[in-house]
N, CA, C and O atoms as a printed pandas DataFrame, in Angstrom:
     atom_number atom_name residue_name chain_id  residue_number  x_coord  y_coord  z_coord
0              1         N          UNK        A               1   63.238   84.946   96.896
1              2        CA          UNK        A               1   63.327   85.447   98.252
2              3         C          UNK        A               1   64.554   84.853   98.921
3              4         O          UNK        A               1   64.625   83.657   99.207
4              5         N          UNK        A               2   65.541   85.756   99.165
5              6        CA          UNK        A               2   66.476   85.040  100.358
6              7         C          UNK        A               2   66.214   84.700  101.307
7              8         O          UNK        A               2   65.225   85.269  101.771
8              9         N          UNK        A               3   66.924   83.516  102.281
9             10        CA          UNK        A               3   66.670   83.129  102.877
10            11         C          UNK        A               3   67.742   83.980  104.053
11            12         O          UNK        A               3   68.502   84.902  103.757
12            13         N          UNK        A               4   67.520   83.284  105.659
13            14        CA          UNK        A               4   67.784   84.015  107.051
14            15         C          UNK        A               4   69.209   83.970  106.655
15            16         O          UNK        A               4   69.825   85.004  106.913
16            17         N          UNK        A               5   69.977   82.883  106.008
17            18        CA          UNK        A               5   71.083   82.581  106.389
18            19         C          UNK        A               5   72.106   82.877  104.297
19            20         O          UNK        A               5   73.240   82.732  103.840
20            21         N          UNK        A               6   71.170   83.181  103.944
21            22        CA          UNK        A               6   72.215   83.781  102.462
22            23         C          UNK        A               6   73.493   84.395  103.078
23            24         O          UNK        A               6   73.654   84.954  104.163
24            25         N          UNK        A               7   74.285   84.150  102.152
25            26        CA          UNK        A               7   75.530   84.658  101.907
26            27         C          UNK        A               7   75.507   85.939  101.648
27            28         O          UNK        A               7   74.607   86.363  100.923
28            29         N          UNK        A               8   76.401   86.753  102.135
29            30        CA          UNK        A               8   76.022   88.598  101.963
30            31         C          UNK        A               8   77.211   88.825  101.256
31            32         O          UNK        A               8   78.252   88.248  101.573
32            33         N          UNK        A               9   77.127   89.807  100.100
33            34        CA          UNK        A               9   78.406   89.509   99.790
34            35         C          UNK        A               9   78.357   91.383   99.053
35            36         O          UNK        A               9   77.346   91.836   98.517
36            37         N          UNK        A              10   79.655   92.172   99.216
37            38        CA          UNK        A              10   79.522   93.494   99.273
38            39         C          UNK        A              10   80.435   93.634   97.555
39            40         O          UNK        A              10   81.386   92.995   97.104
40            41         N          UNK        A              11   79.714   94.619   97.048
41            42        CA          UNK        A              11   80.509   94.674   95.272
42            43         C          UNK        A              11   80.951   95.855   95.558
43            44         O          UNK        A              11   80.360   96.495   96.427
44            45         N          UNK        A              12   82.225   96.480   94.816
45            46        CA          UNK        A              12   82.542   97.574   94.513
46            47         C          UNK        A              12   83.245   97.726   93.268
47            48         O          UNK        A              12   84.275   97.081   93.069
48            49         N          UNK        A              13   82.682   98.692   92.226
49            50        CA          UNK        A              13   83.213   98.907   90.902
50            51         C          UNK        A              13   83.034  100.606   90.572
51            52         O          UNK        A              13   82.146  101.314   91.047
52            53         N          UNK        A              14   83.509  100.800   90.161
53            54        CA          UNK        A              14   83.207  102.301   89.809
54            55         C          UNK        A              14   82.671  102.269   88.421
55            56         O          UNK        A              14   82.617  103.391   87.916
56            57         N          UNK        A              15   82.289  101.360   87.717
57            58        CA          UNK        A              15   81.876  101.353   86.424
58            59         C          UNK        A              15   80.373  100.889   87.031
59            60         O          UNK        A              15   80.283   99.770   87.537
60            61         N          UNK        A              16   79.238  101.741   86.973
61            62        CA          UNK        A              16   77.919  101.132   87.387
62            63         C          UNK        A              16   77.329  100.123   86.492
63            64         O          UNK        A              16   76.448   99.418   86.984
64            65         N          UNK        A              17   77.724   99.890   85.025
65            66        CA          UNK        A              17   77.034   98.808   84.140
66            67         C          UNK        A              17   77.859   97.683   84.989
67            68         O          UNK        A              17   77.094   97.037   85.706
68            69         N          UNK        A              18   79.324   97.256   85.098
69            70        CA          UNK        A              18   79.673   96.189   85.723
70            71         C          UNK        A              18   79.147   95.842   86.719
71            72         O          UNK        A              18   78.673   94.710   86.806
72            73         N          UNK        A              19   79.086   96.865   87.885
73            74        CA          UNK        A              19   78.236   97.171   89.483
74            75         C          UNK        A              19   76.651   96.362   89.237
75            76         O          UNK        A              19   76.237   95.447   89.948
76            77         N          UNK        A              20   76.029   96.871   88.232
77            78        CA          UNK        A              20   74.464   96.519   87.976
78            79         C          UNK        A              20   74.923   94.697   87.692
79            80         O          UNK        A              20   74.923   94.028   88.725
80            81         N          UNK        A              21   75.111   94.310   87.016
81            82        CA          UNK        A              21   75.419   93.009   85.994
82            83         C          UNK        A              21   76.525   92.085   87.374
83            84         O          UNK        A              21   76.488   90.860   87.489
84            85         N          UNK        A              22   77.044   92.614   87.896
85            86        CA          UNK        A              22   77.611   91.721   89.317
86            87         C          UNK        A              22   76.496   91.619   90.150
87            88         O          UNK        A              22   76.152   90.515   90.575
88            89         N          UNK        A              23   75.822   92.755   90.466
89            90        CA          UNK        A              23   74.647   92.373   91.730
90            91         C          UNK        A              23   73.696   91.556   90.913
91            92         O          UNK        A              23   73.145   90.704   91.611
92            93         N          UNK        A              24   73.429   91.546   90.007
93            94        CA          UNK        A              24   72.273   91.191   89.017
94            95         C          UNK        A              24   72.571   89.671   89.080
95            96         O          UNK        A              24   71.628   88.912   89.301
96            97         N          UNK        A              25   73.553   89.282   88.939
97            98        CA          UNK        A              25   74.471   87.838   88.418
98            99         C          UNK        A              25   74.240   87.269   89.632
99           100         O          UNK        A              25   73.498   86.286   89.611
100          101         N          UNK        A              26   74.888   87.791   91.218
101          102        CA          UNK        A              26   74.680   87.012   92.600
102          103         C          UNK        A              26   73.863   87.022   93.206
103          104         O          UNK        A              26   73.741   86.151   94.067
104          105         N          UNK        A              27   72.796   88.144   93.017
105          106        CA          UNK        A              27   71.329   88.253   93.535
106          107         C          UNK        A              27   70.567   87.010   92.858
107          108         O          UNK        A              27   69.695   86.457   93.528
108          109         N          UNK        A              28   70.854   86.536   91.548
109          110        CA          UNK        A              28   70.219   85.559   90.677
110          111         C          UNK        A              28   70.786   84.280   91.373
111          112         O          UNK        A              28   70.059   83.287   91.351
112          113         N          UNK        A              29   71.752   84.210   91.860
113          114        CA          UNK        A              29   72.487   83.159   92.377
114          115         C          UNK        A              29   71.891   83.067   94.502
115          116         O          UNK        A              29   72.405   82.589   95.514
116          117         N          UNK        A              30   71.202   83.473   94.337
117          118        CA          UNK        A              30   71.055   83.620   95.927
118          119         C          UNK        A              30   71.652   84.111   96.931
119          120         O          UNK        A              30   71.374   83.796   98.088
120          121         N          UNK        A              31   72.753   85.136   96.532
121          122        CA          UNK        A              31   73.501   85.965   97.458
122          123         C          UNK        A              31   72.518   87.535   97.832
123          124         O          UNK        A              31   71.809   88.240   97.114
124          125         N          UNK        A              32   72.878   87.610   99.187
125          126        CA          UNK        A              32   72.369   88.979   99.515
126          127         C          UNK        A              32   73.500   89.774   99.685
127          128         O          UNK        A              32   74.337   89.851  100.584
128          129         N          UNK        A              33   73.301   90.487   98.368
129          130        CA          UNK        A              33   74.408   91.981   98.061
130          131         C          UNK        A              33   73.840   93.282   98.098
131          132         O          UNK        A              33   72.657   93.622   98.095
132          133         N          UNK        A              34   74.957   93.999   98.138
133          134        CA          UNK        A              34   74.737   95.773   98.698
134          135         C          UNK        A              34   76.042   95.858   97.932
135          136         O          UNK        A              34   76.895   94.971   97.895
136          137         N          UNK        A              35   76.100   97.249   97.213
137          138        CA          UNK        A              35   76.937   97.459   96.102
138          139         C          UNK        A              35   78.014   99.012   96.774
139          140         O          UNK        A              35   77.858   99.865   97.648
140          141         N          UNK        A              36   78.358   98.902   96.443
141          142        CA          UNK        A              36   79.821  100.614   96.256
142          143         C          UNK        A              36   80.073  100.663   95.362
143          144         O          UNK        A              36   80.373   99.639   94.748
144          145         N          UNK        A              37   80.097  102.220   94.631
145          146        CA          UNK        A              37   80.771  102.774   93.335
146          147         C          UNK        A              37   82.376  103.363   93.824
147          148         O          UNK        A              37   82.792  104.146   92.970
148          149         N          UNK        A              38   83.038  103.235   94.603
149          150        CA          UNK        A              38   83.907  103.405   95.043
150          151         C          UNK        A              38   84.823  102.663   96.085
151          152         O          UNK        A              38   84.213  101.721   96.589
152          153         N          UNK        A              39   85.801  102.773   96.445
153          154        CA          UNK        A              39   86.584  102.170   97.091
154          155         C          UNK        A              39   86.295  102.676   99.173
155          156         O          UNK        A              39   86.427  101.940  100.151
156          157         N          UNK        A              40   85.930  104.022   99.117
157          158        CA          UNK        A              40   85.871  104.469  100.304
158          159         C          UNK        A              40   84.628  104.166  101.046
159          160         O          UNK        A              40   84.512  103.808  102.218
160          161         N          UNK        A              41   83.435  104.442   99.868
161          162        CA          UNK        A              41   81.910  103.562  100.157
162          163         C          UNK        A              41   82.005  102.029  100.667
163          164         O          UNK        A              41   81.447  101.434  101.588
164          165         N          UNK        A              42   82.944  101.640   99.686
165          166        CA          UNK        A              42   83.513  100.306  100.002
166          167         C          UNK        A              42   83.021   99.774  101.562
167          168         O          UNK        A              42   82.085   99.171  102.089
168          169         N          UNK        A              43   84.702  100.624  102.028
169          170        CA          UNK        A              43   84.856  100.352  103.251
170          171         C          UNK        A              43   84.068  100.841  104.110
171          172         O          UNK        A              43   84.358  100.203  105.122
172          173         N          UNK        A              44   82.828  101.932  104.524
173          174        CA          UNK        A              44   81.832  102.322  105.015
174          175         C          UNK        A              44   81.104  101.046  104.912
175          176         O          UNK        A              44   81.354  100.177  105.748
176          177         N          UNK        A              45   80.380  100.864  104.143
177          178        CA          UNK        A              45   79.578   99.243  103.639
178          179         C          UNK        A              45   80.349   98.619  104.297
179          180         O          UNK        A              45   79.909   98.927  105.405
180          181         N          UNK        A              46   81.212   97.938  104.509
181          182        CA          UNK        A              46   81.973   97.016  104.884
182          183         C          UNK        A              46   81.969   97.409  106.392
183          184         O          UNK        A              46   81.817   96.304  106.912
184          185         N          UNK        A              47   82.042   98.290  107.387
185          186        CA          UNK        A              47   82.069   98.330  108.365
186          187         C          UNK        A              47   80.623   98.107  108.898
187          188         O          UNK        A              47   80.358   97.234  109.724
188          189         N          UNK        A              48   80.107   98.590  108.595
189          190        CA          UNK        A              48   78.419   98.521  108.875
190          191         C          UNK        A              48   77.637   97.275  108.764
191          192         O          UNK        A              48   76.585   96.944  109.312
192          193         N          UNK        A              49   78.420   96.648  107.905
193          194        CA          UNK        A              49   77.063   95.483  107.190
194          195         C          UNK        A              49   77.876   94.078  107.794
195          196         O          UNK        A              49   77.260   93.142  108.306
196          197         N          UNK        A              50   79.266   94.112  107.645
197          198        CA          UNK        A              50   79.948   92.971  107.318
198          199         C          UNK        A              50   79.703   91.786  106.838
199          200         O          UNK        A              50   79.288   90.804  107.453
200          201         N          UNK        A              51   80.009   91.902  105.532
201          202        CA          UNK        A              51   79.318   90.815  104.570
202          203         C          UNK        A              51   80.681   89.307  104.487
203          204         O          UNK        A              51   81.840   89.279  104.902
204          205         N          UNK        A              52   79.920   88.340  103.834
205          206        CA          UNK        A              52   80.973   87.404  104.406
206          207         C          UNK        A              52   82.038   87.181  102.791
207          208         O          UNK        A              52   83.019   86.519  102.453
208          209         N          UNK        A              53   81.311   87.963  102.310
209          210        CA          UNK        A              53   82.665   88.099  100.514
210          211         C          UNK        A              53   82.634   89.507  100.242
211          212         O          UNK        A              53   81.594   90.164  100.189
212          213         N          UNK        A              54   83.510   89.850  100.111
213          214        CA          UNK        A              54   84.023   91.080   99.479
214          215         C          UNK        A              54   84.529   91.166   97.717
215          216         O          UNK        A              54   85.562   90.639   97.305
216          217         N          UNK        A              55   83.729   91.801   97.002
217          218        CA          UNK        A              55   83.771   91.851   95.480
218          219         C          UNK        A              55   84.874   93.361   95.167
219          220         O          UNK        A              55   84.437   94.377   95.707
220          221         N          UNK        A              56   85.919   93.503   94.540
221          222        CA          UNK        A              56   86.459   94.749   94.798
222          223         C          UNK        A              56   87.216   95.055   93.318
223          224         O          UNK        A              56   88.043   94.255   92.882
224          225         N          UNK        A              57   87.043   95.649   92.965
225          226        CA          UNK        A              57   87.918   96.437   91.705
226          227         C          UNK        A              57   89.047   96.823   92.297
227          228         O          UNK        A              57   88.926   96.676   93.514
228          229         N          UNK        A              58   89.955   97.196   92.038
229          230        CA          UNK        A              58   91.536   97.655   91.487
230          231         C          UNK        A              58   90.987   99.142   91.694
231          232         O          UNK        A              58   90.438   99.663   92.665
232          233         N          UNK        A              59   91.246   99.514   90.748
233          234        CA          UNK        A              59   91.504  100.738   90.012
234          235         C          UNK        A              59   90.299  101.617   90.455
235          236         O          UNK        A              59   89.379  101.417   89.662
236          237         N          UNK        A              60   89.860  102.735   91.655
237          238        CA          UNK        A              60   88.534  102.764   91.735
238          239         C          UNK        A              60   88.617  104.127   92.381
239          240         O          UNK        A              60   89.553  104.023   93.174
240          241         N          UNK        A              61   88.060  105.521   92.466
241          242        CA          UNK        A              61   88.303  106.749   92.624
242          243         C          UNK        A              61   88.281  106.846   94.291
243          244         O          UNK        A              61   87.447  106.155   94.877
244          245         N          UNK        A              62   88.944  107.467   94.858
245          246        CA          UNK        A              62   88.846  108.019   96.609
246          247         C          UNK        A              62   89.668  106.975   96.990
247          248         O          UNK        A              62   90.817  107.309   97.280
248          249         N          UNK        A              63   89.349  105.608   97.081
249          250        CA          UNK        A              63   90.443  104.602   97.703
250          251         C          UNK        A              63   90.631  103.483   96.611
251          252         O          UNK        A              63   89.664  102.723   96.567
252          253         N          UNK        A              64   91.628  103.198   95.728
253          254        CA          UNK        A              64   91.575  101.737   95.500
254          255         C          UNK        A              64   90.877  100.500   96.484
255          256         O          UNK        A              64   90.498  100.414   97.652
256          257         N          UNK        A              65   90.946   99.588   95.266
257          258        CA          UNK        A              65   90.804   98.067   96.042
258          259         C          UNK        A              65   91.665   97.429   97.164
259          260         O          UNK        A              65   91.368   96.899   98.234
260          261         N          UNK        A              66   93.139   97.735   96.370
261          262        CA          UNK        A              66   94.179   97.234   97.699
262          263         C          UNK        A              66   93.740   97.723   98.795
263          264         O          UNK        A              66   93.211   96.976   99.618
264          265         N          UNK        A              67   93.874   99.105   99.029
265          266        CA          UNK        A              67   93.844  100.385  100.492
266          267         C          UNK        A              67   92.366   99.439  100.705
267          268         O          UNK        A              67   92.736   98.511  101.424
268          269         N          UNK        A              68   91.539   99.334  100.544
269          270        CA          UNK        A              68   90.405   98.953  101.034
270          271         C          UNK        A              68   90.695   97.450  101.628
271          272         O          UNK        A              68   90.560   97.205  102.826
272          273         N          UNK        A              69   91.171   96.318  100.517
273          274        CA          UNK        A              69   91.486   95.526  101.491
274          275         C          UNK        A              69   92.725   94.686  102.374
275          276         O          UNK        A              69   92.831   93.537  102.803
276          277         N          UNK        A              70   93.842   96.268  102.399
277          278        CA          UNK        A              70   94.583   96.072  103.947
278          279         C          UNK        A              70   93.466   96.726  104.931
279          280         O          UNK        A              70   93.314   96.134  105.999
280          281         N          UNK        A              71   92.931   97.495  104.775
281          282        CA          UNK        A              71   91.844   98.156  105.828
282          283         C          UNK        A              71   91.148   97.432  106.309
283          284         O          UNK        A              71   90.537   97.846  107.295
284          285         N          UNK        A              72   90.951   96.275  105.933
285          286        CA          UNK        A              72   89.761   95.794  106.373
286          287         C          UNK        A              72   90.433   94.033  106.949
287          288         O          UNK        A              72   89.828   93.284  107.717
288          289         N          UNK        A              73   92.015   93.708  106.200
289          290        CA          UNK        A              73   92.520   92.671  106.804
290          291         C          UNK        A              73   93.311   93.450  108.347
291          292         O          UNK        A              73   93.715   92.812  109.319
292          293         N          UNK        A              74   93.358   94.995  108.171
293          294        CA          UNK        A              74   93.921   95.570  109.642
294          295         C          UNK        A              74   93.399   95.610  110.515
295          296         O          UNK        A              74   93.947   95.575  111.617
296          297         N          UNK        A              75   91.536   95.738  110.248
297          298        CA          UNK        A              75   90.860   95.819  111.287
298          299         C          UNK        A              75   90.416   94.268  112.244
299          300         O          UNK        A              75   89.709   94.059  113.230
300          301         N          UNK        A              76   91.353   93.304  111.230
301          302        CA          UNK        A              76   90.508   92.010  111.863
302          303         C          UNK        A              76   89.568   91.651  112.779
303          304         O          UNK        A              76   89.638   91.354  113.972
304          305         N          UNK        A              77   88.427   91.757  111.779
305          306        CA          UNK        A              77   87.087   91.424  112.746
306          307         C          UNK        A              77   86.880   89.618  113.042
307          308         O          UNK        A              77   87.296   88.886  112.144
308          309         N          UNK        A              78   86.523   89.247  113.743
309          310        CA          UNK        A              78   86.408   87.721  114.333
310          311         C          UNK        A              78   86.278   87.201  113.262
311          312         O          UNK        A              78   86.603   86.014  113.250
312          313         N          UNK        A              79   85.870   87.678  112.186
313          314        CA          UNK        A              79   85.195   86.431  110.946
314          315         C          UNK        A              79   85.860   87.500  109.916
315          316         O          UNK        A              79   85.409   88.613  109.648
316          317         N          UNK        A              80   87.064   86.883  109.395
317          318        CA          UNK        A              80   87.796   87.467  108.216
318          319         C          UNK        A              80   86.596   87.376  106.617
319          320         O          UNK        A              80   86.090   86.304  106.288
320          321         N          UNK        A              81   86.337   88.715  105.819
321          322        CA          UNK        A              81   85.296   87.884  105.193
322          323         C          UNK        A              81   86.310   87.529  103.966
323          324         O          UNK        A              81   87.433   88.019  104.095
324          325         N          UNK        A              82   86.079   86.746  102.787
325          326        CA          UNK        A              82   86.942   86.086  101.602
326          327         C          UNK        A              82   86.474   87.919  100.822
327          328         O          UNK        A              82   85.495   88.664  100.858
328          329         N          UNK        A              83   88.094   87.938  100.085
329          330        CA          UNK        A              83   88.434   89.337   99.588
330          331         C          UNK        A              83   88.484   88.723   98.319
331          332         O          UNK        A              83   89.165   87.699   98.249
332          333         N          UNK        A              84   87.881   89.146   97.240
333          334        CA          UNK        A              84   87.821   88.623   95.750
334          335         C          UNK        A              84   88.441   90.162   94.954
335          336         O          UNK        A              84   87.774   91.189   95.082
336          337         N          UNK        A              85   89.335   90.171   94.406
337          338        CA          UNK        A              85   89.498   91.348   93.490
338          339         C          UNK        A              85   88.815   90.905   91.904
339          340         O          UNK        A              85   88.885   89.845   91.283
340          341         N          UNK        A              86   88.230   92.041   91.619
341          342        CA          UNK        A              86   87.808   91.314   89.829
342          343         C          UNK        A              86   88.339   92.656   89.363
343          344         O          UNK        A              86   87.843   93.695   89.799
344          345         N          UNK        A              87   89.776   92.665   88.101
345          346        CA          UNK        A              87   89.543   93.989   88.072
346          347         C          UNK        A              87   90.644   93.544   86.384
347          348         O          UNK        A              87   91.011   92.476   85.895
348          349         N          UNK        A              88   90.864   95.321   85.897
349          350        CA          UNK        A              88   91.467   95.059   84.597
350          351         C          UNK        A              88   92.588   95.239   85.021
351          352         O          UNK        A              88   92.894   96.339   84.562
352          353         N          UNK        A              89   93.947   94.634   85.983
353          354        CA          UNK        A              89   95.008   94.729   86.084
354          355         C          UNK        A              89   95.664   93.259   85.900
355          356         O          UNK        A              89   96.189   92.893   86.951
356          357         N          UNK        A              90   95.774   92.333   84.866
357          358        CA          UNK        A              90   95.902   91.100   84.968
358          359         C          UNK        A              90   97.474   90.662   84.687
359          360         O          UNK        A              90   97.827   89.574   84.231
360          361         N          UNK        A              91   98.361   91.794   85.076
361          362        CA          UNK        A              91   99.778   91.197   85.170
362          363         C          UNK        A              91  100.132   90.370   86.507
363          364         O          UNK        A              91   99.572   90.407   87.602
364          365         N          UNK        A              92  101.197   89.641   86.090
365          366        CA          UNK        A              92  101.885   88.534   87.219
366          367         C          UNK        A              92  101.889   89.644   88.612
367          368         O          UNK        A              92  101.240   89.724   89.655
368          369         N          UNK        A              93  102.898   90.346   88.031
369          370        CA          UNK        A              93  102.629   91.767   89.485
370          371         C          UNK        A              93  101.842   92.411   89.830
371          372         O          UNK        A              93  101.940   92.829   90.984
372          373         N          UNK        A              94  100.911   92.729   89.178
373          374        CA          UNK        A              94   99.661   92.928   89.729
374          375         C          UNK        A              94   98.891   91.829   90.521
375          376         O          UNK        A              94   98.095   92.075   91.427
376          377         N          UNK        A              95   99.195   90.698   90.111
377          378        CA          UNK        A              95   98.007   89.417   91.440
378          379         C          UNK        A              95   99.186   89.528   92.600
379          380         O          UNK        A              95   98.887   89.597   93.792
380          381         N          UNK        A              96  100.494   89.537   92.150
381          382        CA          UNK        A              96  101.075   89.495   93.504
382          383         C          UNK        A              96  100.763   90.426   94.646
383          384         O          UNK        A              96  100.702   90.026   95.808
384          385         N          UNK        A              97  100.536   91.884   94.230
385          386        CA          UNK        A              97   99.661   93.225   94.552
386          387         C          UNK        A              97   98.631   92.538   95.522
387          388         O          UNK        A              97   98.629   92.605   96.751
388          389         N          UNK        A              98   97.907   91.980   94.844
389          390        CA          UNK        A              98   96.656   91.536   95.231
390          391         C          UNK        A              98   96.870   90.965   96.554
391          392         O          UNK        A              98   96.630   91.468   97.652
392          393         N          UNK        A              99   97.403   89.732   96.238
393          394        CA          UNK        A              99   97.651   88.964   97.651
394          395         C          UNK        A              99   98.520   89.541   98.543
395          396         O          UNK        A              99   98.218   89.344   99.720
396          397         N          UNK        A             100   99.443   90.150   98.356
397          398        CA          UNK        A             100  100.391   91.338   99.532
398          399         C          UNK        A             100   99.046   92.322  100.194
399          400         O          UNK        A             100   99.052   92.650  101.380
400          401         N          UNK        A             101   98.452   92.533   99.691
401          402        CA          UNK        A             101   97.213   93.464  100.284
402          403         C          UNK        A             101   96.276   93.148  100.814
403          404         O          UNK        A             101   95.506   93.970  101.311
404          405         N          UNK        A             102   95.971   91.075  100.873
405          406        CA          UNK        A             102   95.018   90.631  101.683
406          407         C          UNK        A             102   94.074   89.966  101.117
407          408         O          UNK        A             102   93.203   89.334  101.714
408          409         N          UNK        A             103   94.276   90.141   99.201
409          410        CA          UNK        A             103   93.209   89.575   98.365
410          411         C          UNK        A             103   93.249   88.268   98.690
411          412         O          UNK        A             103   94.365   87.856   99.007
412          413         N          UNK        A             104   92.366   87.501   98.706
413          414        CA          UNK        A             104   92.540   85.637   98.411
414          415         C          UNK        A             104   92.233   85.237   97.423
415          416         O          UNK        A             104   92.021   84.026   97.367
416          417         N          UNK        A             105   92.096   85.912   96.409
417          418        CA          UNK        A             105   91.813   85.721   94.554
418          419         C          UNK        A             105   92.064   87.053   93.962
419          420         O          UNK        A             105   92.108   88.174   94.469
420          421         N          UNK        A             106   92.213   86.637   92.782
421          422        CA          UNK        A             106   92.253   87.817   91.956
422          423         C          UNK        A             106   92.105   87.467   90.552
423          424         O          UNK        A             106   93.035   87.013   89.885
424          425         N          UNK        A             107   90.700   87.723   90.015
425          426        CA          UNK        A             107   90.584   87.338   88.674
426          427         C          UNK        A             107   90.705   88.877   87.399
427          428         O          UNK        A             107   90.640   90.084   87.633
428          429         N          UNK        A             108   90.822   88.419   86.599
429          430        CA          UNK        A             108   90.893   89.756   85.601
430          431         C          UNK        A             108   89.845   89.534   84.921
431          432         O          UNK        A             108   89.220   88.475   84.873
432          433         N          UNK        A             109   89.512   90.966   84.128
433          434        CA          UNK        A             109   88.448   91.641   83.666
434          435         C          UNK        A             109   88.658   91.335   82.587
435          436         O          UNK        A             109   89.868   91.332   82.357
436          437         N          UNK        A             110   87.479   90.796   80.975
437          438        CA          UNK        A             110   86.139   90.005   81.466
438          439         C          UNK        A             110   86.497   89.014   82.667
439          440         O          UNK        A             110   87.322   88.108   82.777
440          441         N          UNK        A             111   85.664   89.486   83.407
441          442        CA          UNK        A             111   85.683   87.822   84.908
442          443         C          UNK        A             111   84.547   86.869   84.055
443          444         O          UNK        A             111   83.503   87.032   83.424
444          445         N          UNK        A             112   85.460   85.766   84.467
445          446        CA          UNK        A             112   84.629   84.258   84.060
446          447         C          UNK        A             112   83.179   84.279   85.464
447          448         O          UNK        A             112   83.453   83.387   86.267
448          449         N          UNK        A             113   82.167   84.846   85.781
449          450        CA          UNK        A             113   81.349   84.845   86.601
450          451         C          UNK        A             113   81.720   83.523   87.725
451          452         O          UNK        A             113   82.134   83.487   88.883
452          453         N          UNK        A             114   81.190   82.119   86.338
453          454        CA          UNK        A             114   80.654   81.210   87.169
454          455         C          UNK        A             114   82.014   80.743   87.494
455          456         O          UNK        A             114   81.853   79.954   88.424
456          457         N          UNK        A             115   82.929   80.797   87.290
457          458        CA          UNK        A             115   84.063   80.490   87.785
458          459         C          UNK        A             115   84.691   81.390   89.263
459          460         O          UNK        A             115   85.428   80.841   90.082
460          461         N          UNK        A             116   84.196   82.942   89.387
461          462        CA          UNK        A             116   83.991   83.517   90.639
462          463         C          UNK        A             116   83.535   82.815   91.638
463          464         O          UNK        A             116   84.062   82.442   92.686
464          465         N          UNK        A             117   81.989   82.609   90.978
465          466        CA          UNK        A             117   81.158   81.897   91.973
466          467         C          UNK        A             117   81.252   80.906   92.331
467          468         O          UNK        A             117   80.568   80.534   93.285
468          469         N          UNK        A             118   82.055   80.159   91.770
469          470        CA          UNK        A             118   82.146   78.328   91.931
470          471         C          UNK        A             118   83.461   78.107   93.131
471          472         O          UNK        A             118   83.684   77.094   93.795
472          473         N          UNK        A             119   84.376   79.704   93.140
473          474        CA          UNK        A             119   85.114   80.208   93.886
474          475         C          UNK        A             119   84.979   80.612   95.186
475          476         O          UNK        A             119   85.551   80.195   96.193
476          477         N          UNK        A             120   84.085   81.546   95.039
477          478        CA          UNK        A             120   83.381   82.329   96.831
478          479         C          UNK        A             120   82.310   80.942   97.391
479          480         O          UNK        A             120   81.995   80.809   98.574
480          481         N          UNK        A             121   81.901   80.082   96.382
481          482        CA          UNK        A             121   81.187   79.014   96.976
482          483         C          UNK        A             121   82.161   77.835   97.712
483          484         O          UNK        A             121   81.905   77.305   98.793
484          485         N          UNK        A             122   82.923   77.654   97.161
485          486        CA          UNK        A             122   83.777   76.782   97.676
486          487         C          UNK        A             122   84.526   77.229   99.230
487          488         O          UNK        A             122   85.128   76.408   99.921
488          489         N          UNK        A             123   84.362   78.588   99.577
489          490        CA          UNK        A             123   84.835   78.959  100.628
490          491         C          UNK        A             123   84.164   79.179  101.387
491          492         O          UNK        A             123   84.422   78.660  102.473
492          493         N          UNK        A             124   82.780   80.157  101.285
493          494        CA          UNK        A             124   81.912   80.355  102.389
494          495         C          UNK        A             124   80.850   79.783  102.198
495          496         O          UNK        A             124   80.430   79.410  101.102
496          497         N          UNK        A             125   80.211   79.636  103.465
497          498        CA          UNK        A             125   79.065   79.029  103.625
498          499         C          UNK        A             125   77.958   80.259  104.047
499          500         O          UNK        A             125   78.311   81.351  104.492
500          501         N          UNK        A             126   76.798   79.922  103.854
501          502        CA          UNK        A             126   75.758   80.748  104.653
502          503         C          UNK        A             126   76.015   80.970  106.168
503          504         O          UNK        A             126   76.394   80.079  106.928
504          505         N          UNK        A             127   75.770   82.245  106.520
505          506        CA          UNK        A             127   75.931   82.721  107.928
506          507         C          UNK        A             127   77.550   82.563  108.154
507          508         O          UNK        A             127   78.039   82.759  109.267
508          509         N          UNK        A             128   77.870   82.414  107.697
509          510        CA          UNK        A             128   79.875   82.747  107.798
510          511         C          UNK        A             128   80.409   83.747  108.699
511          512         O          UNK        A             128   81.295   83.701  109.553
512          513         N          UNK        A             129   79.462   84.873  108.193
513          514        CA          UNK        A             129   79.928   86.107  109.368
514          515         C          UNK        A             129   79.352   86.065  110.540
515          516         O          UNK        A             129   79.831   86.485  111.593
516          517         N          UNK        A             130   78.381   85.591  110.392
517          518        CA          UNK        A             130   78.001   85.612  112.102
518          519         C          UNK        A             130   78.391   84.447  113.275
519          520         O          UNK        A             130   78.124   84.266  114.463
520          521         N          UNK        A             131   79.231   83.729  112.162
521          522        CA          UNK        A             131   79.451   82.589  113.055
522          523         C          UNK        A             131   79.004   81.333  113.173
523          524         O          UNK        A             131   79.493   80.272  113.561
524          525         N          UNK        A             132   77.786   81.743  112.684
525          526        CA          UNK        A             132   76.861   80.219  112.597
526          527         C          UNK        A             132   77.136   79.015  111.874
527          528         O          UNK        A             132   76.362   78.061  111.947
């Protein structure tokens, strides 16, 4: 059972076995996640919920990952949430991509999980987005 103050944290992959096996992995870890098969769902989810980590693929149909997160570093809401890309683009220019667009990580595909997590843990805390 989560608790009042879990970490919310929003996935987007267009591959649903990765999508299933990410929520599966941080739900096991005590995060409260809500998933997107797309980049545009993405950002819908993301306006609505505002979760305090953002999980995002690259490469993803209707909007990429980048477009999703300048969109969401443009809209600056009071509580920036941490932008994680996990995706199969693992050239030098591609992470630079990443961070020009707002990412604050960018791991490549297989992602080392607990090394994600040992990542988004080190940055947010419970209740992050709301301030608390």
């Amino acid at each position: 059972m989560l608790g009042a103050n879990a970490v919310r944290l929003l996935i987007a992959d267009d591959d649903p076995n990765v999508l299933a096996a990410y929520a599966l992995f941080f739900d096991a870890h005590g995060y409260e996640t809500r998933v997107a098969g797309d980049g545009a769902d993405a950002l819908v989810e993301w306006r609505a919920w505002r979760p305090d980590v953002v999980v995002l693929d690259i490469q993803m149909p209707h909007m990429d990952g980048h477009a999703v997160a300048r969109e969401i570093r443009r809209l600056q809401s009071a509580v920036l949430p941490l932008l994680v890309a996990i995706t199969g683009l693992s050239a030098p220019s591609d992470r630079a991509e990443s961070m020009k667009s707002g990412f604050d990580y960018h791991f490549a595909k297989p992602a080392n999980l607990p090394a994600v997590l040992a990542t988004i843990t080190s940055r947010v805390r419970p209740g992050a987005a709301d301030g608390s």
